[in-house]
PyMOL Python script that loads the backbone (N, CA, C, O; Angstrom):
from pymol import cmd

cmd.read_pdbstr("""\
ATOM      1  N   UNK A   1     -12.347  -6.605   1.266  1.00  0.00           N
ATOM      2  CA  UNK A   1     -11.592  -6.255   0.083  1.00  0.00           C
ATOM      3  C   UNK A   1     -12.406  -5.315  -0.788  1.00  0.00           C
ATOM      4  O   UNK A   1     -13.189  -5.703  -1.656  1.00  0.00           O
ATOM      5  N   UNK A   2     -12.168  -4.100  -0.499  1.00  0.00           N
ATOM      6  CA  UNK A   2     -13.292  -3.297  -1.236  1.00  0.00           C
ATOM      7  C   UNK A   2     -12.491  -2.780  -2.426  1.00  0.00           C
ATOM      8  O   UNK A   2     -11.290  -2.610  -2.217  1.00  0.00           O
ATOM      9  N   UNK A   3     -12.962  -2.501  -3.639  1.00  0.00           N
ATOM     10  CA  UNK A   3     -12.869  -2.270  -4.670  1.00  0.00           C
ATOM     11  C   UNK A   3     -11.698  -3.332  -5.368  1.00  0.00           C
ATOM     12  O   UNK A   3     -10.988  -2.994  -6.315  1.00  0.00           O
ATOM     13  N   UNK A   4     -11.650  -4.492  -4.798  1.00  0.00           N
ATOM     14  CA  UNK A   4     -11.086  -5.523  -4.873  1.00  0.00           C
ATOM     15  C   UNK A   4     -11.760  -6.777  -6.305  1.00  0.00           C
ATOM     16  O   UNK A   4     -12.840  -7.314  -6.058  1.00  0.00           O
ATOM     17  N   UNK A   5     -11.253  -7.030  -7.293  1.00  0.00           N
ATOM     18  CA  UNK A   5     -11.450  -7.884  -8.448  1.00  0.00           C
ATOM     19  C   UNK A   5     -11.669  -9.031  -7.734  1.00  0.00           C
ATOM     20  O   UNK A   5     -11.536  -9.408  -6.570  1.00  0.00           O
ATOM     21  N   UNK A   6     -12.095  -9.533  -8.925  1.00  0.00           N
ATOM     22  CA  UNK A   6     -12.394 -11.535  -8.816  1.00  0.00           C
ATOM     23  C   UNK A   6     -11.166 -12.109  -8.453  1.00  0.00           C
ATOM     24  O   UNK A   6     -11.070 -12.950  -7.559  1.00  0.00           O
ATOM     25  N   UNK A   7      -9.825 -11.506  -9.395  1.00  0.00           N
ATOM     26  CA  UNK A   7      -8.876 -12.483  -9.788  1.00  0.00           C
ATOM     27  C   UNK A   7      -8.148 -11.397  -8.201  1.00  0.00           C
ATOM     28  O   UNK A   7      -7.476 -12.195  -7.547  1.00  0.00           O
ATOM     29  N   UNK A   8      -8.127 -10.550  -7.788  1.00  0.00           N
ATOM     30  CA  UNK A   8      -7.229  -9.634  -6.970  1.00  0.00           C
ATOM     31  C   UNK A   8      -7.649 -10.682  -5.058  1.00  0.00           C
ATOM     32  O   UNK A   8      -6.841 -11.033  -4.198  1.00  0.00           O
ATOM     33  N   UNK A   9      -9.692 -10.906  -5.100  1.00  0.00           N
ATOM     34  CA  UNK A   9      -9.564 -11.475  -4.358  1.00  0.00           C
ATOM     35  C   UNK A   9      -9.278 -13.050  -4.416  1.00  0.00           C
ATOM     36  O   UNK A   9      -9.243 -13.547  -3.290  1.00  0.00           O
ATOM     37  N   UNK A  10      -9.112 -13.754  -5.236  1.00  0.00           N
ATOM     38  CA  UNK A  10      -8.553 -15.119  -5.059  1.00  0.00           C
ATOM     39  C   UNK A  10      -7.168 -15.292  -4.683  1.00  0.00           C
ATOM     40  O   UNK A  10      -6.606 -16.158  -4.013  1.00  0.00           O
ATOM     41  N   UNK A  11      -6.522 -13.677  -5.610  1.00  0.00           N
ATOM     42  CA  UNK A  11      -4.914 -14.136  -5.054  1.00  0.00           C
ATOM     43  C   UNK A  11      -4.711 -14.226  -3.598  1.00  0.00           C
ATOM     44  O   UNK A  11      -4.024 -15.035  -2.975  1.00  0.00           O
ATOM     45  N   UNK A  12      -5.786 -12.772  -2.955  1.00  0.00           N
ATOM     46  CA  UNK A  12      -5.070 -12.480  -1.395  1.00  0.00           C
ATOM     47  C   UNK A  12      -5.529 -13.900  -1.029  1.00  0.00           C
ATOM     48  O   UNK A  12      -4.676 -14.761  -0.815  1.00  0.00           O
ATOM     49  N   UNK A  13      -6.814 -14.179  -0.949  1.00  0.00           N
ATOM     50  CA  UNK A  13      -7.289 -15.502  -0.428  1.00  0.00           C
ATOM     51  C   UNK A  13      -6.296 -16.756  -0.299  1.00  0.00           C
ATOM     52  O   UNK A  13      -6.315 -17.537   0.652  1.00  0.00           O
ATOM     53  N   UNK A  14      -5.267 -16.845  -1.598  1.00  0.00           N
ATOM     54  CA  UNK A  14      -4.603 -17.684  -1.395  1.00  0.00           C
ATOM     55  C   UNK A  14      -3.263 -17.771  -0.570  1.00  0.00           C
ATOM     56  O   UNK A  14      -2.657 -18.730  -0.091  1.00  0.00           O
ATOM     57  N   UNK A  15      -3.019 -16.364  -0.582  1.00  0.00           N
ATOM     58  CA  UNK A  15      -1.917 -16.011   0.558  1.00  0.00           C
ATOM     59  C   UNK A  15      -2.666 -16.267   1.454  1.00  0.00           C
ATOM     60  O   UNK A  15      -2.000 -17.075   2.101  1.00  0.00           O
ATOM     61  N   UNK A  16      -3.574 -16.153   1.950  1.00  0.00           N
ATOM     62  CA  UNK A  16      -4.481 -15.812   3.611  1.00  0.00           C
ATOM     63  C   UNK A  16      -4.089 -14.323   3.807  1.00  0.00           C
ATOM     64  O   UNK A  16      -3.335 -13.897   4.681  1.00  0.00           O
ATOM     65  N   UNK A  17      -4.844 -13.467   2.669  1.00  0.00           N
ATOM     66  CA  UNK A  17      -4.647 -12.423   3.378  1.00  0.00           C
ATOM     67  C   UNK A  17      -6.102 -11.820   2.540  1.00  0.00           C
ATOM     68  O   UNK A  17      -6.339 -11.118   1.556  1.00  0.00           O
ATOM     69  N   UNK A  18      -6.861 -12.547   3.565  1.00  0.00           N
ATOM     70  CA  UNK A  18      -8.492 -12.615   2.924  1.00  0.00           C
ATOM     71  C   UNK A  18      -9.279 -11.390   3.539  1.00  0.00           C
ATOM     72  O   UNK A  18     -10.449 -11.105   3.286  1.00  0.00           O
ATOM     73  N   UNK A  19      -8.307 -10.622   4.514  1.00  0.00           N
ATOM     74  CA  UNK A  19      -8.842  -9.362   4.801  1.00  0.00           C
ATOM     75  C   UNK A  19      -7.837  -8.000   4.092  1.00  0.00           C
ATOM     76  O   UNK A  19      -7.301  -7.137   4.787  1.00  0.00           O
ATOM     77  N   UNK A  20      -7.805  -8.027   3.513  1.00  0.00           N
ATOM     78  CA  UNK A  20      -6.518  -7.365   2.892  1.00  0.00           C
ATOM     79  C   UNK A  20      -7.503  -6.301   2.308  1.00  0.00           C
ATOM     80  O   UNK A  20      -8.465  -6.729   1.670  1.00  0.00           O
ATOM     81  N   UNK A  21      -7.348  -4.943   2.469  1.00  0.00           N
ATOM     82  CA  UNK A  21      -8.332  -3.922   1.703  1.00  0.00           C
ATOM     83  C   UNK A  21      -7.680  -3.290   0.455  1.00  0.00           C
ATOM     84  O   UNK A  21      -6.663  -2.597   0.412  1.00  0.00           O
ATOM     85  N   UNK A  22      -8.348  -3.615  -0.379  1.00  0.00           N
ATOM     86  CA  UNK A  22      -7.874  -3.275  -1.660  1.00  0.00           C
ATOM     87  C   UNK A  22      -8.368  -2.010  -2.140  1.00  0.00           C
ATOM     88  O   UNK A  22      -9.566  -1.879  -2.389  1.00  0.00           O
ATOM     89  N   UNK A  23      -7.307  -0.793  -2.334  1.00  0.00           N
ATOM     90  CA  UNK A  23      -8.051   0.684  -3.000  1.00  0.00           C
ATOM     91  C   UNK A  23      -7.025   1.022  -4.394  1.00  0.00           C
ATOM     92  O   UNK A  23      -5.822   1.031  -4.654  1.00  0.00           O
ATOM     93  N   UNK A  24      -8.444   1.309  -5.142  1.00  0.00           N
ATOM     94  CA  UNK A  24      -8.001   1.581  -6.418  1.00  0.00           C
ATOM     95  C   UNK A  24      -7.756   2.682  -6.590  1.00  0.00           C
ATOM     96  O   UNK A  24      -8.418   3.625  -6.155  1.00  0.00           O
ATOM     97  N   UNK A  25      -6.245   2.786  -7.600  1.00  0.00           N
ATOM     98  CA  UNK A  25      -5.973   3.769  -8.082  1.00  0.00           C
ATOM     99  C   UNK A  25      -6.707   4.477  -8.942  1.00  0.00           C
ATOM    100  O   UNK A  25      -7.282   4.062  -9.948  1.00  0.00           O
ATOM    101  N   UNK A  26      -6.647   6.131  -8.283  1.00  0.00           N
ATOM    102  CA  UNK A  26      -7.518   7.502  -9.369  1.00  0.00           C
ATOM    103  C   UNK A  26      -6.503   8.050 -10.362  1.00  0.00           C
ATOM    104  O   UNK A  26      -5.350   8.278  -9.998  1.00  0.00           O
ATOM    105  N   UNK A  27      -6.755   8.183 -11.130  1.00  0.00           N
ATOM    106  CA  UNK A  27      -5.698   9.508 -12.068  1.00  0.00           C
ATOM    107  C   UNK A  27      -5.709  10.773 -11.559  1.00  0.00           C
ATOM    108  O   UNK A  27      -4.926  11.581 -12.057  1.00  0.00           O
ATOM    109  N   UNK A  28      -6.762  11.279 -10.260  1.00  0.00           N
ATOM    110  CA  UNK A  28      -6.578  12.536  -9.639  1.00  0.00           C
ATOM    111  C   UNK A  28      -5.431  12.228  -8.051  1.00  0.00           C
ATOM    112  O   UNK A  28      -5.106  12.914  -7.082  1.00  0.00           O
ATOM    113  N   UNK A  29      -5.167  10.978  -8.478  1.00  0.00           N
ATOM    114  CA  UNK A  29      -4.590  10.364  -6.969  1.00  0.00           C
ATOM    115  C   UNK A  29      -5.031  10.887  -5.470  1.00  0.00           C
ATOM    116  O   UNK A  29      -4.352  11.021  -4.452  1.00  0.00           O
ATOM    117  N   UNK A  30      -6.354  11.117  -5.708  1.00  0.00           N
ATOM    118  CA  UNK A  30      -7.974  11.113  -4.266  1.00  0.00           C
ATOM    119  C   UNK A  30      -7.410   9.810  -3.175  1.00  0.00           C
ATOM    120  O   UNK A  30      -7.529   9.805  -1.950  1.00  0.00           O
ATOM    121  N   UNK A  31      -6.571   8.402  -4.317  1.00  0.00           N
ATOM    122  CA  UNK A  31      -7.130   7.594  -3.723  1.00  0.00           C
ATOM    123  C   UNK A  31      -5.522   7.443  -2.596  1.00  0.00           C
ATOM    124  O   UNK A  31      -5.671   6.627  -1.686  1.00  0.00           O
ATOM    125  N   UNK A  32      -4.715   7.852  -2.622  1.00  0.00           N
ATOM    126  CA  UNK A  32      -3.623   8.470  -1.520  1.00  0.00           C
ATOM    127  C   UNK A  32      -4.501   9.335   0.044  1.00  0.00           C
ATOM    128  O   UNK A  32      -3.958   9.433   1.145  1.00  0.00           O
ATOM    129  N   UNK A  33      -5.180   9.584  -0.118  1.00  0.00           N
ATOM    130  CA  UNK A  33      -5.957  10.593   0.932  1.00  0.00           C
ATOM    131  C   UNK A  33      -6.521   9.146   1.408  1.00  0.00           C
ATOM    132  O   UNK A  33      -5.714   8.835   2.283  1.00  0.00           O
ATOM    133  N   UNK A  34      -7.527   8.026   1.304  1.00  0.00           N
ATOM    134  CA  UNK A  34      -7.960   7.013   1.330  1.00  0.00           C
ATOM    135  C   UNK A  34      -6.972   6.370   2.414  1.00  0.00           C
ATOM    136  O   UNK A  34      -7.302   6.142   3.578  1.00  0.00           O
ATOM    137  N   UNK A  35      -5.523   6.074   1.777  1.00  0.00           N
ATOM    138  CA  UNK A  35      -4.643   4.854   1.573  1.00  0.00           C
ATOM    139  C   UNK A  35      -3.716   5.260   2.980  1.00  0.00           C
ATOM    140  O   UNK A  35      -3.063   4.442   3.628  1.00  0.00           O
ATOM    141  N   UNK A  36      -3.850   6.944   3.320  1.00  0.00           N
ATOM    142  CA  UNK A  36      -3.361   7.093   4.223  1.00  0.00           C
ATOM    143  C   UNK A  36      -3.914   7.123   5.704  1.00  0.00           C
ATOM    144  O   UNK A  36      -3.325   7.066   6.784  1.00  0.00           O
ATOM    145  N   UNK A  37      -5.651   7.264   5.278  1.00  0.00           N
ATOM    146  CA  UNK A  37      -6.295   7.498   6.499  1.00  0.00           C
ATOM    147  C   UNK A  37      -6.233   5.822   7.117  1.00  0.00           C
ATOM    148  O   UNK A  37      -6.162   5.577   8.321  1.00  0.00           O
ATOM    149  N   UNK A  38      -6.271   4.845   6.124  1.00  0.00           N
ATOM    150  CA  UNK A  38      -6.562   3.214   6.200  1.00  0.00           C
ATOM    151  C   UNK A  38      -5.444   3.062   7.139  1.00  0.00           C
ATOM    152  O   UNK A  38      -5.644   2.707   8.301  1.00  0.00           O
ATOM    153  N   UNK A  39      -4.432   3.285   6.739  1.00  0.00           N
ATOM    154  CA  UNK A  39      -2.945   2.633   7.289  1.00  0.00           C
ATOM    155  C   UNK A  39      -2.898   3.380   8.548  1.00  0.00           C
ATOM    156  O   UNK A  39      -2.854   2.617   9.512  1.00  0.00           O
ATOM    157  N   UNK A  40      -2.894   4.778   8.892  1.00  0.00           N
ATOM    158  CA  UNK A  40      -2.892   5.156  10.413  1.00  0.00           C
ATOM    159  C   UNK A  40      -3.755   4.136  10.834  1.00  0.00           C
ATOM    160  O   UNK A  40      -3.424   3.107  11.424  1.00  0.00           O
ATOM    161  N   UNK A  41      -5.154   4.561  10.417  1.00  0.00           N
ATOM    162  CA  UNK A  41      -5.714   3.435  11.465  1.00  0.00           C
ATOM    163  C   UNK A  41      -4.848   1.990  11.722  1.00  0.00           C
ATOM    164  O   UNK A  41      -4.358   1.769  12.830  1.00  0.00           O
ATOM    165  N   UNK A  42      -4.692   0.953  10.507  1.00  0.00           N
ATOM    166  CA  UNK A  42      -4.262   0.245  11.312  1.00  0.00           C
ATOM    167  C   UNK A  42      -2.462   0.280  11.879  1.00  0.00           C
ATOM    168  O   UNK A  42      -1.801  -0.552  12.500  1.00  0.00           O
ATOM    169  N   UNK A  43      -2.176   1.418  11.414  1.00  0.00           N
ATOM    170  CA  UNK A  43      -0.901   1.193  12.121  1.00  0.00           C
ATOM    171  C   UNK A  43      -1.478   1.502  14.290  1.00  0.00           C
ATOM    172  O   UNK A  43      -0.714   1.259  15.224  1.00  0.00           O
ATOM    173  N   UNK A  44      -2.043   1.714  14.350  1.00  0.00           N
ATOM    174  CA  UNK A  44      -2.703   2.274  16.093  1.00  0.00           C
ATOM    175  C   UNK A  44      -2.508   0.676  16.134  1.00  0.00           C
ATOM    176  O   UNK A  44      -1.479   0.322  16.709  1.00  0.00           O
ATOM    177  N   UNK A  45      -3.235  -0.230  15.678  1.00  0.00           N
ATOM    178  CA  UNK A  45      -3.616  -1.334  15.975  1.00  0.00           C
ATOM    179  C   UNK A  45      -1.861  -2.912  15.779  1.00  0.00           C
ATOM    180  O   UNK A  45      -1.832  -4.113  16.046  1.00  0.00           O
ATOM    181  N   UNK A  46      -0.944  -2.088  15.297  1.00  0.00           N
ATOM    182  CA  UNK A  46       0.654  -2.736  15.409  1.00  0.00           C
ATOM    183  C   UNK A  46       0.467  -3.024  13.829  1.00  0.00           C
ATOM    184  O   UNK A  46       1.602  -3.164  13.372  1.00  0.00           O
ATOM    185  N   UNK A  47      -0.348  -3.147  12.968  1.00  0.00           N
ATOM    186  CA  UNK A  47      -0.040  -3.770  11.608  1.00  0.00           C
ATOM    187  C   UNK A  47       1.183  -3.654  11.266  1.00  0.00           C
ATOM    188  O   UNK A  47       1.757  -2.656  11.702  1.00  0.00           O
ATOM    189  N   UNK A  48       1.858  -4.467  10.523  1.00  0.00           N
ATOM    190  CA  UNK A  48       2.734  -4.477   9.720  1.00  0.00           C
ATOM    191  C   UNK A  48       2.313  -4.258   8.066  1.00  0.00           C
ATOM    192  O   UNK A  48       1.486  -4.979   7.507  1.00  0.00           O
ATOM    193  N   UNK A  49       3.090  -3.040   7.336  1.00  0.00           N
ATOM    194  CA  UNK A  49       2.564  -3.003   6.393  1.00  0.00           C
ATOM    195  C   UNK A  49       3.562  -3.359   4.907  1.00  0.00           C
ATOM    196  O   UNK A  49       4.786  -3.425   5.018  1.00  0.00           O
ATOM    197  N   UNK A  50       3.039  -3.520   3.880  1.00  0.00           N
ATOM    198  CA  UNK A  50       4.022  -3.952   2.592  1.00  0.00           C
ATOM    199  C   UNK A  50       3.308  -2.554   1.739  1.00  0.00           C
ATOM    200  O   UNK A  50       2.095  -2.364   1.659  1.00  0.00           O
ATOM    201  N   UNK A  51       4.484  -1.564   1.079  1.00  0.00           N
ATOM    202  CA  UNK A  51       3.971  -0.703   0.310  1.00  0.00           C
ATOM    203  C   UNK A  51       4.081  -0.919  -1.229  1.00  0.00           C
ATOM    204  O   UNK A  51       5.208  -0.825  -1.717  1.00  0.00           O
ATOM    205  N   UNK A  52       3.080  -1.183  -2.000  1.00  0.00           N
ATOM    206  CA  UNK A  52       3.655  -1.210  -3.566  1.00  0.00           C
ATOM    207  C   UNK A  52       2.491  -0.146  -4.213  1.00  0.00           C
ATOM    208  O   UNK A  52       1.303   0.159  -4.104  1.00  0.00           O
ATOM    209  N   UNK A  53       3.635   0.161  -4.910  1.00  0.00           N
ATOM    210  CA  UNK A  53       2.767   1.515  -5.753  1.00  0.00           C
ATOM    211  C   UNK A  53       4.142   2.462  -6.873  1.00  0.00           C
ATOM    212  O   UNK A  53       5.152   1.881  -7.271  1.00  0.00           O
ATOM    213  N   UNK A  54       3.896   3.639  -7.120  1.00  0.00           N
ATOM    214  CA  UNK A  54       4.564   4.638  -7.923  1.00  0.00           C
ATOM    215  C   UNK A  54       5.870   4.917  -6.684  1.00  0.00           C
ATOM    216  O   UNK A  54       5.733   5.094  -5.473  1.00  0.00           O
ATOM    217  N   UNK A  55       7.094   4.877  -7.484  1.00  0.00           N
ATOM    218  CA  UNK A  55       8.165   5.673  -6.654  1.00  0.00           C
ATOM    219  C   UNK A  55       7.881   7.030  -5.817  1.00  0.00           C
ATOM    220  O   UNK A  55       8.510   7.320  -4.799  1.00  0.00           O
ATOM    221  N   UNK A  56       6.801   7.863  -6.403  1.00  0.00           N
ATOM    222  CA  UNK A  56       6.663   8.727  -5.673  1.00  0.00           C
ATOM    223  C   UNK A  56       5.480   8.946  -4.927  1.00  0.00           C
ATOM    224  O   UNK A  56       5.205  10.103  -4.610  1.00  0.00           O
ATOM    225  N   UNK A  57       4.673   7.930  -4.569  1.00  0.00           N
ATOM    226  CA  UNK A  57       3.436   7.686  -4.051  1.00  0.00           C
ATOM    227  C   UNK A  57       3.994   6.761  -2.328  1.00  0.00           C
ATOM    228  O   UNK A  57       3.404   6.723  -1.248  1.00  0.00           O
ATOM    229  N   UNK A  58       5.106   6.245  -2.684  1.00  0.00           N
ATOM    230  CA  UNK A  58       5.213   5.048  -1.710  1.00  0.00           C
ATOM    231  C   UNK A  58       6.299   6.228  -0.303  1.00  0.00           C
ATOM    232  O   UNK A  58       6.403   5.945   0.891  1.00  0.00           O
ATOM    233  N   UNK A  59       6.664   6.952  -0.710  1.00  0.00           N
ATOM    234  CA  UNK A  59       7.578   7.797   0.448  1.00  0.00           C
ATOM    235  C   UNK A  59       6.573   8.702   0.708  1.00  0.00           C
ATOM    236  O   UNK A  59       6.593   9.104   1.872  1.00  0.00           O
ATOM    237  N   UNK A  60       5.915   9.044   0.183  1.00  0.00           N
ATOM    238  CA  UNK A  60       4.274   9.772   1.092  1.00  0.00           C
ATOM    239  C   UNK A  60       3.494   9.319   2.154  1.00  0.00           C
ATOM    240  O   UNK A  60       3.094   9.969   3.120  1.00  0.00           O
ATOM    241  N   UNK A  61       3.272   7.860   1.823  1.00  0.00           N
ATOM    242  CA  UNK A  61       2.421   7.392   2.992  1.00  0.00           C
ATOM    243  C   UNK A  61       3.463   6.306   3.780  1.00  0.00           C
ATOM    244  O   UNK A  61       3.054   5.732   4.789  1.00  0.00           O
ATOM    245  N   UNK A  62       4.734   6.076   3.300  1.00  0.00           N
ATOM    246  CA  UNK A  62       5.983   5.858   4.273  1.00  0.00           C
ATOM    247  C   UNK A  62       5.934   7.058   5.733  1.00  0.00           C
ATOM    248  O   UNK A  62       5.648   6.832   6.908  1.00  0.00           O
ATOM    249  N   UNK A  63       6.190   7.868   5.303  1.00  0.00           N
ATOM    250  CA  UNK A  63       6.385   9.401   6.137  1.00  0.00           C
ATOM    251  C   UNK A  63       5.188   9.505   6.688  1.00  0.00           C
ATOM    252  O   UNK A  63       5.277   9.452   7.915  1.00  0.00           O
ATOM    253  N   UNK A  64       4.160   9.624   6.322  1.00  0.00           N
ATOM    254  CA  UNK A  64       2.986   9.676   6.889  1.00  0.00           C
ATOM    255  C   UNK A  64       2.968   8.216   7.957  1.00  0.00           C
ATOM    256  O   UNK A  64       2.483   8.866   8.882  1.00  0.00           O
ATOM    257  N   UNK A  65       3.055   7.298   8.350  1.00  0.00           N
ATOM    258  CA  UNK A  65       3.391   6.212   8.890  1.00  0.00           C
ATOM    259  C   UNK A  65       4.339   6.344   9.944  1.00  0.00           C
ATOM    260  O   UNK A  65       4.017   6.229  11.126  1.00  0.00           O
ATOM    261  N   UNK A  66       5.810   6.644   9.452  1.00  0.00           N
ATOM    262  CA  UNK A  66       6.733   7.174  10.371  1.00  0.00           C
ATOM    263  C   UNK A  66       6.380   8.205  11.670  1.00  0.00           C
ATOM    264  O   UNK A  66       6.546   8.119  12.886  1.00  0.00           O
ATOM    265  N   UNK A  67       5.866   9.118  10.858  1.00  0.00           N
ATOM    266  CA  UNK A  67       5.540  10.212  11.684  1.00  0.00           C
ATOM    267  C   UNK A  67       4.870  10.037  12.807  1.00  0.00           C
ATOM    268  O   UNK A  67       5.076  10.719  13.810  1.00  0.00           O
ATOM    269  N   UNK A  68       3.538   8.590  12.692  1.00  0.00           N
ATOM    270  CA  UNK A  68       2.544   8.283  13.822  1.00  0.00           C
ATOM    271  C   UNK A  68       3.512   7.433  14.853  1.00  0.00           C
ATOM    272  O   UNK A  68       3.082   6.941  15.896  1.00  0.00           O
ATOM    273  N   UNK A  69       5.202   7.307  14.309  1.00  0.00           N
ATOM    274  CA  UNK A  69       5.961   6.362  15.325  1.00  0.00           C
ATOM    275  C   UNK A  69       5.795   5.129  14.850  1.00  0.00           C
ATOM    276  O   UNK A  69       5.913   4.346  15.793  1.00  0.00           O
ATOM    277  N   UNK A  70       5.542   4.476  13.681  1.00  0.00           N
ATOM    278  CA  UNK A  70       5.374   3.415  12.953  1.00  0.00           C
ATOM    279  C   UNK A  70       7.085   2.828  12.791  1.00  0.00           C
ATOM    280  O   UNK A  70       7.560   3.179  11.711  1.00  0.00           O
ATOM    281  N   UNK A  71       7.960   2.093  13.585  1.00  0.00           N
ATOM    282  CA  UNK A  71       9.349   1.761  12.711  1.00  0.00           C
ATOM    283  C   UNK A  71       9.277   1.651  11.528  1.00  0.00           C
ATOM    284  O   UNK A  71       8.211   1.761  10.922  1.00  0.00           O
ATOM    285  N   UNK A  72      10.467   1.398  10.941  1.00  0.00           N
ATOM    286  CA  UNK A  72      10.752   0.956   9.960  1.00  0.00           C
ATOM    287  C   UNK A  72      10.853  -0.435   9.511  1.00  0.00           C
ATOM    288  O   UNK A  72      10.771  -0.813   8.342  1.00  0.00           O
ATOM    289  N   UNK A  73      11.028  -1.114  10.483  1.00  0.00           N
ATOM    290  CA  UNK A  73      11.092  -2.571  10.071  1.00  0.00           C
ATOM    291  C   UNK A  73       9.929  -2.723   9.928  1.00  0.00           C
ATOM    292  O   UNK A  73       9.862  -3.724   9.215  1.00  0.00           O
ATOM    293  N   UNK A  74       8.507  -2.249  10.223  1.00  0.00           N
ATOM    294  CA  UNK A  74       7.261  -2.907   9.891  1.00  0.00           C
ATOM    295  C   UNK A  74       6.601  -2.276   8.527  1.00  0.00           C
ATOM    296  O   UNK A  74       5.422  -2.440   8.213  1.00  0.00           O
ATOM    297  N   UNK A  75       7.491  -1.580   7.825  1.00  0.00           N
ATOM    298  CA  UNK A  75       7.291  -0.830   6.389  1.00  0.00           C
ATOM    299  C   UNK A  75       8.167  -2.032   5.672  1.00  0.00           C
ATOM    300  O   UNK A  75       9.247  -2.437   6.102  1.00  0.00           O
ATOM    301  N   UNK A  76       7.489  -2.524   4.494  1.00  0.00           N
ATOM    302  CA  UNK A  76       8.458  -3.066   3.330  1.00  0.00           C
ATOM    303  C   UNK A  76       7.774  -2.269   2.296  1.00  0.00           C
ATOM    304  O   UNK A  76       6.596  -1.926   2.402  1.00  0.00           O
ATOM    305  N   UNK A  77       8.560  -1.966   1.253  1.00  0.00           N
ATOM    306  CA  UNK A  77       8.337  -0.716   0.581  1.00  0.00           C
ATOM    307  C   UNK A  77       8.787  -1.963  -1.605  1.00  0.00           C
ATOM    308  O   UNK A  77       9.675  -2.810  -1.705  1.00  0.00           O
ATOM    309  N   UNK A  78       7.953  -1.593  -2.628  1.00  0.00           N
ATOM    310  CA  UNK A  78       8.092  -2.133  -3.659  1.00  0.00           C
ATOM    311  C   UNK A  78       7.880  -1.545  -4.225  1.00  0.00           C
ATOM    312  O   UNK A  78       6.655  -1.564  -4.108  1.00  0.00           O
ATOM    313  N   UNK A  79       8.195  -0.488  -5.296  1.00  0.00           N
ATOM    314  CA  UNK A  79       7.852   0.523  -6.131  1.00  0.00           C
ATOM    315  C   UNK A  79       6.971  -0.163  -7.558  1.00  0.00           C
ATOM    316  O   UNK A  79       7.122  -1.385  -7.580  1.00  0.00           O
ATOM    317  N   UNK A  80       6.478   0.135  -8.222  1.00  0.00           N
ATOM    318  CA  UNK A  80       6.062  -0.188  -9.490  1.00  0.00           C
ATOM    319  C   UNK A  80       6.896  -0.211 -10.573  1.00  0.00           C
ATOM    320  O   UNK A  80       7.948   0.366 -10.297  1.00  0.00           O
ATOM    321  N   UNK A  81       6.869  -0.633 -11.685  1.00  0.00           N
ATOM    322  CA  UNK A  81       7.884  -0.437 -12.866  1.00  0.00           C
ATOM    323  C   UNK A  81       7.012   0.781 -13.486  1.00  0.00           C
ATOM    324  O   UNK A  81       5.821   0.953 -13.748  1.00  0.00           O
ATOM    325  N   UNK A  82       8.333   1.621 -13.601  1.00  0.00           N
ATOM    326  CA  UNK A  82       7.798   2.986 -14.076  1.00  0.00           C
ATOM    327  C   UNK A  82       8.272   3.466 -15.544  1.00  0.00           C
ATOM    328  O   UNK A  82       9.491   3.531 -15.703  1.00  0.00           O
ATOM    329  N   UNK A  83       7.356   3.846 -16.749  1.00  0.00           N
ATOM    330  CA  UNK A  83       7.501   4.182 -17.817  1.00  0.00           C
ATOM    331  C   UNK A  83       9.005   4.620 -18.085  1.00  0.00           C
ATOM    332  O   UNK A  83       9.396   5.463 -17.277  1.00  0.00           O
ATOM    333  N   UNK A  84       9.699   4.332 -18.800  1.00  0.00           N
ATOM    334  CA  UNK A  84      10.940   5.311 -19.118  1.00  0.00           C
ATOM    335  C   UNK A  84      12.138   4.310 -18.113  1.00  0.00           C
ATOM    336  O   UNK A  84      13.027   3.824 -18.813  1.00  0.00           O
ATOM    337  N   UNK A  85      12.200   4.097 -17.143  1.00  0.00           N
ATOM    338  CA  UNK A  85      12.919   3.314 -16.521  1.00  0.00           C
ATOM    339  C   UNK A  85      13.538   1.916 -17.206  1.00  0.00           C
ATOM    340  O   UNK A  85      12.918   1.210 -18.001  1.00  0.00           O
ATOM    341  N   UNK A  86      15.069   1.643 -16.660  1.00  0.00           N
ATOM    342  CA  UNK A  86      15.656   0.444 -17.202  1.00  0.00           C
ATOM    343  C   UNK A  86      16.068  -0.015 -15.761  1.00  0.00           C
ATOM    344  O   UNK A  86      16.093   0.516 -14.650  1.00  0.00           O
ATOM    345  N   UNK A  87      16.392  -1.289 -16.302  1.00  0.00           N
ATOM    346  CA  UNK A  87      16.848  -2.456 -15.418  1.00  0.00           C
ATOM    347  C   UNK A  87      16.336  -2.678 -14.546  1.00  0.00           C
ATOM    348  O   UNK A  87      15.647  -1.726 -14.179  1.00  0.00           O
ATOM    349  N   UNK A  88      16.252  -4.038 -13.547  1.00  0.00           N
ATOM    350  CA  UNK A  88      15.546  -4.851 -12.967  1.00  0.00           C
ATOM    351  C   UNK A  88      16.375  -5.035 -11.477  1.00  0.00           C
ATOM    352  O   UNK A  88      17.591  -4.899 -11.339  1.00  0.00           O
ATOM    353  N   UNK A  89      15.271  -5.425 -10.262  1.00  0.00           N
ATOM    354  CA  UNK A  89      15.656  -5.241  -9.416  1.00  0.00           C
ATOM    355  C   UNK A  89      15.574  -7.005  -8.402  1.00  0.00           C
ATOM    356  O   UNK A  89      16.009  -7.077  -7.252  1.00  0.00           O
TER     357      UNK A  89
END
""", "prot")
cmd.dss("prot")
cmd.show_as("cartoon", "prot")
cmd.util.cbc("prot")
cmd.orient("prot")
């Protein structure tokens, strides 16, 4: 769990998802270049992945995923609540 908190690793821990790699968000968003090289890799290896992040951060490394032949059923996709936005999902 690299760049992973106290409280970030107790949660995965308590799911059991005590290998779970945690990358922090940049304000130059560097950390997308990171988030995409991580996930090819383990998409080679069958991972199934859960995406949460910015509405427009999460169809970047969706597509990037797709593209390596990744389905879709092994993408679940959760956007963030974004400034300016109403209602609940």
């Amino acid at each position: 769990m690299i760049g992973a908190t106290r409280f970030e690793r107790a949660v995965l821990e308590a799911i059991n998802l005590g290998e779970a790699r945690v990358i922090a968000r940049s304000a130059s968003k560097d950390h997308l270049t990171t988030i995409k090289a991580e996930m090819l890799r383990l998409a080679a290896k069958g991972a199934q992945f859960g995406l949460a992040g910015t509405a427009s951060s999460i169809p970047r490394i969706s597509r990037a995923l797709k593209a390596t032949g990744v389905a879709s059923s092994r993408i679940k996709r959760k956007a963030d609540w974004a400034m300016g936005k109403s209602g609940l999902d």
